[in-house]
mmCIF file of the C-alpha atoms, coordinates in Angstrom:
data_MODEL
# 
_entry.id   MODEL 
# 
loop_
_atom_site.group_PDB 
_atom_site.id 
_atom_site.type_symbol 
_atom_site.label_atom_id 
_atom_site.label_alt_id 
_atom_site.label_comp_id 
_atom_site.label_asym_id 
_atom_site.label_entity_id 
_atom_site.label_seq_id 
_atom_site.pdbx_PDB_ins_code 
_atom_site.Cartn_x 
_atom_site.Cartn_y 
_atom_site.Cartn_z 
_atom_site.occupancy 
_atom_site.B_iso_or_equiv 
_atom_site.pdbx_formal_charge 
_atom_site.auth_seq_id 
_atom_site.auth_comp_id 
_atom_site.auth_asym_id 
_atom_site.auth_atom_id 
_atom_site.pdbx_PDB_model_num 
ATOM 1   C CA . UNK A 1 1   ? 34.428 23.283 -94.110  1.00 0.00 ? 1   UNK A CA 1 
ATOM 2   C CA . UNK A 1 2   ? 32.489 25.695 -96.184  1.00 0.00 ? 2   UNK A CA 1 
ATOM 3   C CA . UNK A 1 3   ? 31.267 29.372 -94.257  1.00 0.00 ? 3   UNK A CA 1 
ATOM 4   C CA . UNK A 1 4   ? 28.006 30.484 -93.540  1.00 0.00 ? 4   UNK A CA 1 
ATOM 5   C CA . UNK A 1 5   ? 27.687 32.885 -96.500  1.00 0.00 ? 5   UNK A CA 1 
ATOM 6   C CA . UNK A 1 6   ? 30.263 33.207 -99.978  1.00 0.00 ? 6   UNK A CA 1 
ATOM 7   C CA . UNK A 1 7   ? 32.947 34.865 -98.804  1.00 0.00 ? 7   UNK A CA 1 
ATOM 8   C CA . UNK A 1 8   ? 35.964 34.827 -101.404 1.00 0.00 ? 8   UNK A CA 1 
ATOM 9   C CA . UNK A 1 9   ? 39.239 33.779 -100.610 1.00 0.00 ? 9   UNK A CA 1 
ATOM 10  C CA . UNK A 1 10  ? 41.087 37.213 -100.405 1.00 0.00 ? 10  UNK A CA 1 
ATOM 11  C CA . UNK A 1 11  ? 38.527 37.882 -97.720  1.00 0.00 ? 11  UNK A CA 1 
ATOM 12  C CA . UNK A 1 12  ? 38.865 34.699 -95.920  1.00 0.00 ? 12  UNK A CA 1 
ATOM 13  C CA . UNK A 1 13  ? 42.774 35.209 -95.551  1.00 0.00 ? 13  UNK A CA 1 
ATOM 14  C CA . UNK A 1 14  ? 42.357 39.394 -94.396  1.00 0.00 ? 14  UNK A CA 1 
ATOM 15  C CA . UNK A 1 15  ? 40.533 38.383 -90.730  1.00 0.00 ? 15  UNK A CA 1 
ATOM 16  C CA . UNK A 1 16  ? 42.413 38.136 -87.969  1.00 0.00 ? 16  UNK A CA 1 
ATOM 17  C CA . UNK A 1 17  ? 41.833 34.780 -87.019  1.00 0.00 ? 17  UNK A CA 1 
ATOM 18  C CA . UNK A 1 18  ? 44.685 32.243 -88.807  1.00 0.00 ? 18  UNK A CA 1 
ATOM 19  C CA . UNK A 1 19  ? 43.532 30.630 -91.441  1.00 0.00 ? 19  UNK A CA 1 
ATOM 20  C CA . UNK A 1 20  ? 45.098 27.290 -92.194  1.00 0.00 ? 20  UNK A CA 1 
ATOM 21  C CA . UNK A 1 21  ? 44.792 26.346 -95.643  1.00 0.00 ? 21  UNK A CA 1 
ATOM 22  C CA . UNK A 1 22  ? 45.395 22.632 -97.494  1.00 0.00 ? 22  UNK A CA 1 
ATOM 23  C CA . UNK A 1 23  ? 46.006 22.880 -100.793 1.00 0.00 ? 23  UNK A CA 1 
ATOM 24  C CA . UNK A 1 24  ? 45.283 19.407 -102.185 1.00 0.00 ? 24  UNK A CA 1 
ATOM 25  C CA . UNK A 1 25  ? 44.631 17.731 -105.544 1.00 0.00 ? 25  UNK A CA 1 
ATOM 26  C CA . UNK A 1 26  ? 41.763 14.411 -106.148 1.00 0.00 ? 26  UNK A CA 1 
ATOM 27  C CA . UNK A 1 27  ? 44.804 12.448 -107.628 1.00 0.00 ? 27  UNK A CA 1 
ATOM 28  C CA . UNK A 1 28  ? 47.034 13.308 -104.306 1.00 0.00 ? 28  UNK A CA 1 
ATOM 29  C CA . UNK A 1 29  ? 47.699 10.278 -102.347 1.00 0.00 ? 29  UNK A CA 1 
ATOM 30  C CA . UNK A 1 30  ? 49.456 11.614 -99.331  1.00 0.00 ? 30  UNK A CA 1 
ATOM 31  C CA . UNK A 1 31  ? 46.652 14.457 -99.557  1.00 0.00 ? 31  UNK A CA 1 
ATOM 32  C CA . UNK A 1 32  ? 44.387 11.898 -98.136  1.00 0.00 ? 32  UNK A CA 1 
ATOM 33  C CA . UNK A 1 33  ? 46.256 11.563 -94.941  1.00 0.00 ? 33  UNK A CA 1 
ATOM 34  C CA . UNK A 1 34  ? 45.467 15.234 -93.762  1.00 0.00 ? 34  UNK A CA 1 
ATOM 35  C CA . UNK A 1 35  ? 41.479 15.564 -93.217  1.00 0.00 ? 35  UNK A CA 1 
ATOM 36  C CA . UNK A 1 36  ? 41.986 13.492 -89.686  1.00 0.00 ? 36  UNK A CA 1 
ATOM 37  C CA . UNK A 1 37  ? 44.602 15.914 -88.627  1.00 0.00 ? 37  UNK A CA 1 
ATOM 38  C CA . UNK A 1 38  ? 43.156 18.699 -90.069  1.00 0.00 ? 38  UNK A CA 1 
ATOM 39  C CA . UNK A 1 39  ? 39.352 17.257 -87.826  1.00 0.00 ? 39  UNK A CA 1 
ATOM 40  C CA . UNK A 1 40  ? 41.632 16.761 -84.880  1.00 0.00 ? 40  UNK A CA 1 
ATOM 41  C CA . UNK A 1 41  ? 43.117 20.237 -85.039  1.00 0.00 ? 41  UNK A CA 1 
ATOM 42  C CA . UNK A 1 42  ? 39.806 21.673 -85.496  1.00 0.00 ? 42  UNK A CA 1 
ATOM 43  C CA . UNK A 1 43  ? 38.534 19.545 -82.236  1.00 0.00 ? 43  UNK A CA 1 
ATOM 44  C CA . UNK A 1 44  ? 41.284 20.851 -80.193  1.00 0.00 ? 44  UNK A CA 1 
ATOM 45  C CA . UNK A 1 45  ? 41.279 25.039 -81.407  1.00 0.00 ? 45  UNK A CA 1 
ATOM 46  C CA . UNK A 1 46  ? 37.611 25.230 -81.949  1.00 0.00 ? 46  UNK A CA 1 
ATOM 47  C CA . UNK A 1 47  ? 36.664 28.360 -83.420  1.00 0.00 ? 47  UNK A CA 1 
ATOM 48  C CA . UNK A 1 48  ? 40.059 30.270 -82.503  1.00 0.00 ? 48  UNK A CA 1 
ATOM 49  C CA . UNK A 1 49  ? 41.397 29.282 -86.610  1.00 0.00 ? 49  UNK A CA 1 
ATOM 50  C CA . UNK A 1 50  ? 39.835 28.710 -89.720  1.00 0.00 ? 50  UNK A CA 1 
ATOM 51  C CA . UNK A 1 51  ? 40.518 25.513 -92.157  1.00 0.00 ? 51  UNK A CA 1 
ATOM 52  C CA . UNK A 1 52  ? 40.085 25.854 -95.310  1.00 0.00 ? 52  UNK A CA 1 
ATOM 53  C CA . UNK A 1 53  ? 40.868 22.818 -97.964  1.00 0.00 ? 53  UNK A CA 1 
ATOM 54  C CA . UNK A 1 54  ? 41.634 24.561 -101.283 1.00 0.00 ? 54  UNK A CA 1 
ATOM 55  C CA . UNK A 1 55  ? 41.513 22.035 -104.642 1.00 0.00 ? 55  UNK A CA 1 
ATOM 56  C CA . UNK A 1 56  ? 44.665 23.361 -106.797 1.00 0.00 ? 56  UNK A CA 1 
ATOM 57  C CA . UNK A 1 57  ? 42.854 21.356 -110.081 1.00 0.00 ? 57  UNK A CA 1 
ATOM 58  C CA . UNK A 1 58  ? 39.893 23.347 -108.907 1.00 0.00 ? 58  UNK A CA 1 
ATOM 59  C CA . UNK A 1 59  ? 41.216 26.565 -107.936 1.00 0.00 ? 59  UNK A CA 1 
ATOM 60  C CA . UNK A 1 60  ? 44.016 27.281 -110.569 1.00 0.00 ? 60  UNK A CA 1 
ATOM 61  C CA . UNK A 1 61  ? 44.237 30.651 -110.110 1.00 0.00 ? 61  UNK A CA 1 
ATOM 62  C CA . UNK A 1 62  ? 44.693 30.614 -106.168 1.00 0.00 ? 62  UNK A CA 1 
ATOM 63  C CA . UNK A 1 63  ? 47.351 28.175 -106.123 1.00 0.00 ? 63  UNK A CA 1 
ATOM 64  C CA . UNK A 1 64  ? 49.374 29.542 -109.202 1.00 0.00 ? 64  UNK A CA 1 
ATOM 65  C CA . UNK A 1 65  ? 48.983 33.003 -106.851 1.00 0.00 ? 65  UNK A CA 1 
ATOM 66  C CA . UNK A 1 66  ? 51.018 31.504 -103.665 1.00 0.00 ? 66  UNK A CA 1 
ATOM 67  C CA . UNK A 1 67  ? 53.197 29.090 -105.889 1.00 0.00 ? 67  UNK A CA 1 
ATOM 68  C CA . UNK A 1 68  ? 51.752 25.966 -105.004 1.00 0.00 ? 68  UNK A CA 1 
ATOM 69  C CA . UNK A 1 69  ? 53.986 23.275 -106.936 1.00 0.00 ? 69  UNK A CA 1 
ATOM 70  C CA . UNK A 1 70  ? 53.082 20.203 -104.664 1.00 0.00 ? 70  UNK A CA 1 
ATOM 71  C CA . UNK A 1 71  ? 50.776 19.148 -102.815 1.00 0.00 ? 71  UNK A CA 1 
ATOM 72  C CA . UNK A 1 72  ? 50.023 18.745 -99.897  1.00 0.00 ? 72  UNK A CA 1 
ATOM 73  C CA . UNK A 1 73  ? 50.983 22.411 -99.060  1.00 0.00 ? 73  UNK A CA 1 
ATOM 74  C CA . UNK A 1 74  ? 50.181 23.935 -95.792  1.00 0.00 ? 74  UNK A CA 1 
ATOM 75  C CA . UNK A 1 75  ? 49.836 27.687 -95.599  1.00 0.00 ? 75  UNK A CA 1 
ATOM 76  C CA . UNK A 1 76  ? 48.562 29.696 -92.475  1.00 0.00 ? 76  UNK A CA 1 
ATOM 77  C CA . UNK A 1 77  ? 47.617 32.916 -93.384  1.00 0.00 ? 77  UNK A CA 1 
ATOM 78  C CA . UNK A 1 78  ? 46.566 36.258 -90.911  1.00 0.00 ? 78  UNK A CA 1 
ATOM 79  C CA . UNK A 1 79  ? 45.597 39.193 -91.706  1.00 0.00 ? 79  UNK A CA 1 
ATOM 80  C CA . UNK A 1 80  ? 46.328 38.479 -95.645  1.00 0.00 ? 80  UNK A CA 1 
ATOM 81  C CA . UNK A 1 81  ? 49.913 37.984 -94.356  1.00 0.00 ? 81  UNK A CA 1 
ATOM 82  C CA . UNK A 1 82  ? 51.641 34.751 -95.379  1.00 0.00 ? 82  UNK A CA 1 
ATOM 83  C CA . UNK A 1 83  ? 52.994 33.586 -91.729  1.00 0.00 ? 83  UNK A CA 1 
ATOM 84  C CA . UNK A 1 84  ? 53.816 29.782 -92.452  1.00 0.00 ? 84  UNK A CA 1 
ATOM 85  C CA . UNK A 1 85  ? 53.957 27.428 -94.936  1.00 0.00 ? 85  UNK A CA 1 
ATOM 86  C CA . UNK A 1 86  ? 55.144 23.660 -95.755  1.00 0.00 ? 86  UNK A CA 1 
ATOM 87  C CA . UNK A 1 87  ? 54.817 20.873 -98.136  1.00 0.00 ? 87  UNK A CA 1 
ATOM 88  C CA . UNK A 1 88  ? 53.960 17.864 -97.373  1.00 0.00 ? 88  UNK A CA 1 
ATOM 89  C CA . UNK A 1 89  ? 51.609 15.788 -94.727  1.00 0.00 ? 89  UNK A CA 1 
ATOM 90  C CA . UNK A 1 90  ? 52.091 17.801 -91.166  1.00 0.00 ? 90  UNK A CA 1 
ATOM 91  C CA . UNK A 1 91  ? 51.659 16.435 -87.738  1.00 0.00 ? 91  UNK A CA 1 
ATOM 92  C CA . UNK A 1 92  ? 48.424 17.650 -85.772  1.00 0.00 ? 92  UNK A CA 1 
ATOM 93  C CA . UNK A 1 93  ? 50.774 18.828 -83.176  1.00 0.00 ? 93  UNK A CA 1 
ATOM 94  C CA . UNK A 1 94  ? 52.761 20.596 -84.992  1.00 0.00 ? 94  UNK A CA 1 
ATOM 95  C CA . UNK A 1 95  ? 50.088 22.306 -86.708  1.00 0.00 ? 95  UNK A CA 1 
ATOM 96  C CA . UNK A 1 96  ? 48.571 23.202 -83.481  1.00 0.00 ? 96  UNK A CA 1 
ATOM 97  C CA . UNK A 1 97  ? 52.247 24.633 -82.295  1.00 0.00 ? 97  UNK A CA 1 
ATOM 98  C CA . UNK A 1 98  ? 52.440 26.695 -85.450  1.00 0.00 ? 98  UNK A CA 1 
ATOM 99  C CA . UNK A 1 99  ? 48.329 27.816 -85.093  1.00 0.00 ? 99  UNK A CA 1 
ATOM 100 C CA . UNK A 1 100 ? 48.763 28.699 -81.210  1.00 0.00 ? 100 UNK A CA 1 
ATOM 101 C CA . UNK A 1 101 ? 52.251 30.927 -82.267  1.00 0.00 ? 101 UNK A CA 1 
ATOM 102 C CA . UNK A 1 102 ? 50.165 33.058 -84.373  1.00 0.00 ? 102 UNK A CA 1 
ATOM 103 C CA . UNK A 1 103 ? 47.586 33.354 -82.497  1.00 0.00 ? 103 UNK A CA 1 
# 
Protein backbone atom coordinates (compact mmCIF):
# COMPACT_ATOMS: atom_id res chain seq x y z
CA UNK A 1 0.00 0.00 0.00
CA UNK A 2 2.57 2.47 -1.08
CA UNK A 3 1.45 6.65 -0.90
CA UNK A 4 1.07 8.93 -3.55
CA UNK A 5 4.45 10.66 -3.14
CA UNK A 6 7.84 9.39 -0.75
CA UNK A 7 6.93 10.23 2.38
CA UNK A 8 9.38 8.65 5.10
CA UNK A 9 8.29 6.72 7.85
CA UNK A 10 8.71 9.29 10.77
CA UNK A 11 6.29 11.30 8.70
CA UNK A 12 3.89 8.62 8.00
CA UNK A 13 3.50 7.82 11.85
CA UNK A 14 3.21 12.04 12.94
CA UNK A 15 -0.52 12.45 11.02
CA UNK A 16 -3.34 12.12 12.81
CA UNK A 17 -4.91 9.42 11.15
CA UNK A 18 -3.75 5.76 12.90
CA UNK A 19 -1.45 4.16 11.16
CA UNK A 20 -1.43 0.41 11.46
CA UNK A 21 1.78 -1.03 10.72
CA UNK A 22 2.84 -5.01 9.95
CA UNK A 23 6.10 -5.64 10.48
CA UNK A 24 6.80 -8.86 8.56
CA UNK A 25 9.78 -10.84 7.25
CA UNK A 26 9.81 -13.03 3.40
CA UNK A 27 10.77 -16.16 5.52
CA UNK A 28 7.62 -15.48 8.04
CA UNK A 29 5.08 -18.11 7.71
CA UNK A 30 2.33 -16.89 9.93
CA UNK A 31 3.21 -13.36 8.26
CA UNK A 32 1.38 -14.66 5.31
CA UNK A 33 -1.88 -14.98 7.07
CA UNK A 34 -2.28 -11.11 7.63
CA UNK A 35 -2.62 -9.33 4.02
CA UNK A 36 -6.51 -10.71 3.92
CA UNK A 37 -7.15 -9.18 7.25
CA UNK A 38 -5.14 -6.40 6.79
CA UNK A 39 -7.50 -5.99 2.81
CA UNK A 40 -10.56 -6.65 4.89
CA UNK A 41 -9.77 -3.99 7.47
CA UNK A 42 -8.93 -1.63 4.83
CA UNK A 43 -12.50 -2.51 3.03
CA UNK A 44 -14.33 -1.85 6.14
CA UNK A 45 -12.32 1.76 7.52
CA UNK A 46 -11.63 3.09 4.12
CA UNK A 47 -9.54 6.00 4.24
CA UNK A 48 -10.17 6.77 8.12
CA UNK A 49 -6.38 4.60 8.88
CA UNK A 50 -3.40 4.00 7.10
CA UNK A 51 -1.67 0.35 6.56
CA UNK A 52 1.50 0.19 6.14
CA UNK A 53 3.48 -3.39 5.74
CA UNK A 54 7.05 -2.70 6.93
CA UNK A 55 9.85 -5.64 5.82
CA UNK A 56 12.12 -5.92 9.15
CA UNK A 57 15.00 -7.79 6.64
CA UNK A 58 14.34 -4.72 4.59
CA UNK A 59 13.98 -2.02 6.96
CA UNK A 60 16.61 -2.84 9.74
CA UNK A 61 16.82 0.27 11.11
CA UNK A 62 12.94 0.86 11.68
CA UNK A 63 12.33 -2.29 13.35
CA UNK A 64 15.55 -2.33 15.59
CA UNK A 65 13.94 1.45 16.50
CA UNK A 66 10.46 0.00 18.02
CA UNK A 67 12.09 -3.40 19.16
CA UNK A 68 10.65 -5.60 16.77
CA UNK A 69 11.94 -9.22 17.87
CA UNK A 70 9.14 -11.28 16.06
CA UNK A 71 7.19 -11.10 13.61
CA UNK A 72 4.28 -10.64 12.87
CA UNK A 73 4.15 -7.44 15.06
CA UNK A 74 1.28 -5.12 14.95
CA UNK A 75 1.84 -1.52 15.92
CA UNK A 76 -0.78 1.38 15.53
CA UNK A 77 0.77 4.48 15.70
CA UNK A 78 -0.96 8.40 15.95
CA UNK A 79 0.43 11.27 16.01
CA UNK A 80 4.13 9.59 16.31
CA UNK A 81 2.65 8.16 19.55
CA UNK A 82 2.96 4.40 20.03
CA UNK A 83 -0.89 3.58 21.04
CA UNK A 84 -0.96 -0.34 20.49
CA UNK A 85 1.01 -3.03 19.72
CA UNK A 86 1.03 -7.06 19.52
CA UNK A 87 2.82 -9.98 18.17
CA UNK A 88 1.51 -12.30 16.37
CA UNK A 89 -1.42 -12.89 13.55
CA UNK A 90 -4.53 -10.50 14.83
CA UNK A 91 -8.14 -10.94 14.09
CA UNK A 92 -9.73 -8.33 11.54
CA UNK A 93 -12.11 -7.54 14.25
CA UNK A 94 -10.05 -6.95 16.65
CA UNK A 95 -7.94 -4.80 14.66
CA UNK A 96 -10.88 -2.83 13.66
CA UNK A 97 -11.88 -2.54 17.65
CA UNK A 98 -8.38 -1.33 18.41
CA UNK A 99 -8.38 1.18 14.95
CA UNK A 100 -12.03 2.61 15.81
CA UNK A 101 -10.66 3.25 19.80
CA UNK A 102 -8.11 5.51 18.49
CA UNK A 103 -9.81 7.03 16.24
Amino acid sequence: MATDEKKSFADIIQGSKPVLVDFSAEWCGPCKMMPPILKEVKDKMGERVTILKMDIDRNPAVASAYQIQSVPTLIVFREGQIKWRQSGVTRADQLKTVLESVL
